[in-house]
C-alpha positions as CSV (number, residue, x, y, z in Angstrom):
1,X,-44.5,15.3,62.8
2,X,-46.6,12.1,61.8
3,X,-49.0,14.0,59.3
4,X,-45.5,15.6,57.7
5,X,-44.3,12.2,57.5
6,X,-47.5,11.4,55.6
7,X,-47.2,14.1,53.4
8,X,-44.0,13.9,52.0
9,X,-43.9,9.8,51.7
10,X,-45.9,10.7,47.7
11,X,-43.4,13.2,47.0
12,X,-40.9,10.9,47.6
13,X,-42.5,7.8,45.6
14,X,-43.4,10.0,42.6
15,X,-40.1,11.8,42.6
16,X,-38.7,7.9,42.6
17,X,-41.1,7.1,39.9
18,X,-40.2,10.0,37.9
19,X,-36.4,9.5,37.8
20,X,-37.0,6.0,37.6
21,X,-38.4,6.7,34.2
22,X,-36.0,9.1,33.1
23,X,-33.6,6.9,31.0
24,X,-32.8,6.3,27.7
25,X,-32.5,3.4,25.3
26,X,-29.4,1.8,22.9
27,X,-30.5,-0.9,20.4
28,X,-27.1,-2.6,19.3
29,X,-27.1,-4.5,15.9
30,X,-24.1,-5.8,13.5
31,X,-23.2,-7.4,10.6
32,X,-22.9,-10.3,11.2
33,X,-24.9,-10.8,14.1
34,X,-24.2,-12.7,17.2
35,X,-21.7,-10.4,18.3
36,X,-20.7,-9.7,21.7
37,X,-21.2,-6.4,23.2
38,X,-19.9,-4.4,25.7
39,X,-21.6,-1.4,27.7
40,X,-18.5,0.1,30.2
41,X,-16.4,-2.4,30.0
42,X,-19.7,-5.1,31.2
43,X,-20.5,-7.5,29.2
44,X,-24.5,-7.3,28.7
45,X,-25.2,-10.2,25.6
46,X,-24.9,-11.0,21.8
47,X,-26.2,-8.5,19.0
48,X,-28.8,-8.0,17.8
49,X,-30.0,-6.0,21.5
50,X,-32.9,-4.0,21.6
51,X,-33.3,-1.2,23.4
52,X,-30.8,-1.6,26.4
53,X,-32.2,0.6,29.2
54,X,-28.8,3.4,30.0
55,X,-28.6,5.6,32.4
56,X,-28.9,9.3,30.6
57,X,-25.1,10.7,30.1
58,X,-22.0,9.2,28.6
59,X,-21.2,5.6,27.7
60,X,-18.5,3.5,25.8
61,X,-20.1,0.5,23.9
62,X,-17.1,-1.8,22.4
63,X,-18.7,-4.1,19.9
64,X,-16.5,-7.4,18.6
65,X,-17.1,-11.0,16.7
66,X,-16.7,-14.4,17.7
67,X,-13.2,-15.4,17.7
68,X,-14.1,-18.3,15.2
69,X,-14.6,-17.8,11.5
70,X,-13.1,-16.1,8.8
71,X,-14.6,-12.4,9.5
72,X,-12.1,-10.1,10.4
73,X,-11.5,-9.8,14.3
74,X,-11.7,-6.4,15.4
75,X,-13.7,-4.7,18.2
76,X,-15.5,-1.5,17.1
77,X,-15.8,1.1,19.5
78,X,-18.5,3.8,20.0
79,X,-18.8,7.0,22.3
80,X,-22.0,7.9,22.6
81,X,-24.4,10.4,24.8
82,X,-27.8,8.8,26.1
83,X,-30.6,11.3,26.3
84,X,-33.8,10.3,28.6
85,X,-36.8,8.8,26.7
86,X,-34.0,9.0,23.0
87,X,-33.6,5.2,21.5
88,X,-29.7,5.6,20.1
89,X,-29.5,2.4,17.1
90,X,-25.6,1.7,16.4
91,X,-25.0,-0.4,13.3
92,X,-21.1,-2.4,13.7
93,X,-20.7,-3.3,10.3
94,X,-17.4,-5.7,10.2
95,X,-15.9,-5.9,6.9
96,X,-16.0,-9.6,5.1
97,X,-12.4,-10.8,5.0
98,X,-10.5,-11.3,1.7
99,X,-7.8,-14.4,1.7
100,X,-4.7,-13.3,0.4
101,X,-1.6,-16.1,-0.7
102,X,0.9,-16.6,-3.1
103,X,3.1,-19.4,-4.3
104,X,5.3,-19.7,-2.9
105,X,4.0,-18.6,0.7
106,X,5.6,-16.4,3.5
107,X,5.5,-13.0,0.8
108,X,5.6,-10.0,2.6
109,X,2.1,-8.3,1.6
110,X,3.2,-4.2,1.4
111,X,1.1,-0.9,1.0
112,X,2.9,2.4,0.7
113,X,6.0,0.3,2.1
114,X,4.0,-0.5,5.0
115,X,4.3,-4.2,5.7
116,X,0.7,-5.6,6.5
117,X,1.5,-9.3,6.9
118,X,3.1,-12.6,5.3
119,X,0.6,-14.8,3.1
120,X,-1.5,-16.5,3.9
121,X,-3.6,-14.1,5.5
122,X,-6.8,-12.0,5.7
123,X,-7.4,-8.7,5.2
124,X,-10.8,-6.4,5.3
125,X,-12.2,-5.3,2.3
126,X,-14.7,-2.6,2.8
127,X,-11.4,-0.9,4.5
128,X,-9.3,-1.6,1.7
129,X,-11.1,-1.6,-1.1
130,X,-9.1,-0.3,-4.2
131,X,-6.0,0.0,-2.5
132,X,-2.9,-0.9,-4.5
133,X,-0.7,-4.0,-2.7
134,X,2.6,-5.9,-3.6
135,X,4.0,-9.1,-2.6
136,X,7.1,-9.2,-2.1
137,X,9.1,-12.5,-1.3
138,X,13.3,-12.6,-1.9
139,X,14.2,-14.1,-4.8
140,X,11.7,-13.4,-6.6
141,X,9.8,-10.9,-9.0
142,X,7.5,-8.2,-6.9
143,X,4.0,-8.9,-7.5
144,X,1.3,-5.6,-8.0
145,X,-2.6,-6.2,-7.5
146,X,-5.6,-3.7,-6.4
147,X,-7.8,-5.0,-4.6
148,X,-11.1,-4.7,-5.8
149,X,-13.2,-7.8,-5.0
150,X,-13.9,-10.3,-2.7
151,X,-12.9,-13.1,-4.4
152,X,-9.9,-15.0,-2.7
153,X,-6.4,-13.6,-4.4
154,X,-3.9,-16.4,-5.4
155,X,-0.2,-14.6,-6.8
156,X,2.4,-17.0,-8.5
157,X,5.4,-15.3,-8.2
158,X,8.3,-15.2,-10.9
159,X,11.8,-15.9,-9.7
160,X,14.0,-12.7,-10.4
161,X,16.9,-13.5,-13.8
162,X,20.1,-13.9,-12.4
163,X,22.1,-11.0,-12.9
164,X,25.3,-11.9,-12.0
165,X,27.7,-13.8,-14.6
166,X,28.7,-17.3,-12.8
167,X,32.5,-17.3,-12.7
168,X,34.5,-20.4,-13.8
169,X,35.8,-22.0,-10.7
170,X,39.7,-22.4,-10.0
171,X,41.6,-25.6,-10.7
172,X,42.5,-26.9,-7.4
173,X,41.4,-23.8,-5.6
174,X,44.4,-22.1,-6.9
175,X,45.1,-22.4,-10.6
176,X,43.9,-19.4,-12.8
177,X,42.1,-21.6,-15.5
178,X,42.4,-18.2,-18.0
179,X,46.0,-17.5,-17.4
180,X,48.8,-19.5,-20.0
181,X,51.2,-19.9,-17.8
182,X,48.8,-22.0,-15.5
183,X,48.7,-24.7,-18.7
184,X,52.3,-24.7,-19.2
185,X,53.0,-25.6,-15.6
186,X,50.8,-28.3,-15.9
187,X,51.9,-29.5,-19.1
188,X,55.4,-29.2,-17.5
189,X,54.7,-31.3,-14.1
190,X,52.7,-33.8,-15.8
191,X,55.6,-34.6,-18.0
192,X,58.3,-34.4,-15.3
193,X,55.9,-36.6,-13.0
194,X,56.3,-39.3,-16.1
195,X,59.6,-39.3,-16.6
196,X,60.0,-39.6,-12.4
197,X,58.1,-42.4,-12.5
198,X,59.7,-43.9,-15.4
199,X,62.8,-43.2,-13.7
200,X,61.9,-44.9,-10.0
201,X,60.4,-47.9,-12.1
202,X,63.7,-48.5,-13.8
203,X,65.3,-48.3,-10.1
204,X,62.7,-50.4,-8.5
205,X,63.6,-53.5,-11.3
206,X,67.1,-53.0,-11.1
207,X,66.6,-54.0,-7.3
208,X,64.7,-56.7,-8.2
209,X,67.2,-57.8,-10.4
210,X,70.0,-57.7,-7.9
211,X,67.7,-59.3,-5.0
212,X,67.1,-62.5,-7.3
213,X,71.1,-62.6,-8.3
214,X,72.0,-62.3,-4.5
215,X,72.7,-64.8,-2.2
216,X,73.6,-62.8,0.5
217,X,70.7,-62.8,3.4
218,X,71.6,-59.1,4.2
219,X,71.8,-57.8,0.6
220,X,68.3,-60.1,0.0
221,X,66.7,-57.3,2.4
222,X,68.1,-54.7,1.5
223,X,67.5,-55.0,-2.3
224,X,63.9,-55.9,-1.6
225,X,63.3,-52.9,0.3
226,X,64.8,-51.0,-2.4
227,X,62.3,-52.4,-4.3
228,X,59.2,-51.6,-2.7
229,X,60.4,-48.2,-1.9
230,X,61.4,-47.3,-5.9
231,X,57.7,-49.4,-6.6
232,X,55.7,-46.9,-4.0
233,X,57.7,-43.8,-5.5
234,X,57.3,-45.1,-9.1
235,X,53.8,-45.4,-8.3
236,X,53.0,-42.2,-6.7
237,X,54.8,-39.9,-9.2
238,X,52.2,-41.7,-12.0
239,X,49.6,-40.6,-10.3
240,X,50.8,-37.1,-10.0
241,X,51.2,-37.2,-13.9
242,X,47.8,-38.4,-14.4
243,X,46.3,-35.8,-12.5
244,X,48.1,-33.1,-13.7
245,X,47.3,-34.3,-17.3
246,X,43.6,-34.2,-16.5
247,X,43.6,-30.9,-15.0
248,X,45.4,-29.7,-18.6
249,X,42.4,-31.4,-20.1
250,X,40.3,-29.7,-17.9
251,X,41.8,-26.2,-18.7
252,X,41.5,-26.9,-22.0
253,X,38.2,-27.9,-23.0
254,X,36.5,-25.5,-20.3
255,X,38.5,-22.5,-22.1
């Protein structure tokens, strides 16, 4: 049993040895570099890595950039097969961002009706490139580009012509400026408001007249409270005409 022992302790070390050696190799690089990679969901380092010893069979390497800077955050993902002694390369190329904005901002940025974003914002070029956008913000003019360069894109959008014919407004709230009938009926109240205030005037000095000819102390009161009240009435009815005569004015020279 000892010498068997013996015997099959090289077996075992070269058969070790030999599947030891049976394993294949990734080398991971991107543009840009420094990116961080992934190798079943592990995190193994920063791009570029060279020939990452992988056990031979299948294997998910998520690739993704730094979370700072302007390129376009997106993980790329690769499904790959690893073959014994085989060096696989993969090559993440991330697509440099383009800055999109308008004036003003918050413009709905559209392709085939899909909406993409509001500006400001980024979008990749190498996965857009000569695609046709608009820009689309209420109120104003939609805005048509194709986007075929890096170069930052800056829209100043036209406000839409209004369409609509402003009304005139109401006098009051309730008087039909346009209709004739509407002038004569305030031609008529500002004149009636005149004479009723030419009227409670007259009324208002006859009282006075009386109050300064009486020397009774219970006339006195009454005449001067005549007074006032003919005054206030005298008062508010030319204020009534006044309006009224403005309002014909109004009609008038808006017409």
């Amino acid at each position: 049993m000892k010498h068997h022992s013996i015997l099959m302790l090289p077996i075992f070390l070269f058969t070790t040895l030999l599947l030891g050696q049976q394993k294949g190799t990734v080398t991971i690089v991107s543009k840009p570099e420094k990116c961080w990679v992934r190798i079943d969901s592990v995190l193994v380092g920063k791009t570029p890595i060279q020939q990452f010893s992988l056990a031979p069979g299948e294997h998910t390497i998520q690739v993704f950039p730094n979370n700072n800077g302007i390129w376009n955050v997106q993980e790329r993902i690769f499904h790959l097969t690893i073959k014994a002694h085989h060096d696989t390369t993969i090559d993440a190329l991330f697509s440099r961002p383009v800055y999109i904005n308008s004036v003003p901002f918050g413009a709905n940025l559209l392709y085939d009706s899909t909406n993409i974003g509001r500006t400001p914002l980024y979008i990749p070029f190498e996965e857009n490139k000569g695609k046709q956008f608009e820009l689309v913000k209420t109120g104003y003019k939609p805005y048509f580009f194709t986007l075929d360069t890096t170069h930052s894109i800056f829209a100043r959008l036209e406000p839409e012509e209004a369409t609509t014919k402003v009304s005139k407004p109401q006098l009051l709230g309730f008087i039909p400026k346009r209709r004739l009938k509407s002038k004569f009926t305030l031609l008529a109240l500002t004149v009636a408001a005149h004479w009723a205030s030419f009227y409670f005037k007259n009324q208002a000095d006859e009282n006075f007249d009386r109050y300064n000819r009486t020397t009774n102390p219970k006339l006195m009161d009454r005449y001067w409270n005549r007074t006032r009240k003919f005054d206030r009435l005298s008062a508010i009815s030319l204020g009534v005409s006044y309006a009224s005569l403005a309002g014909l004015a109004y009609m008038v020279i808006w017409k």
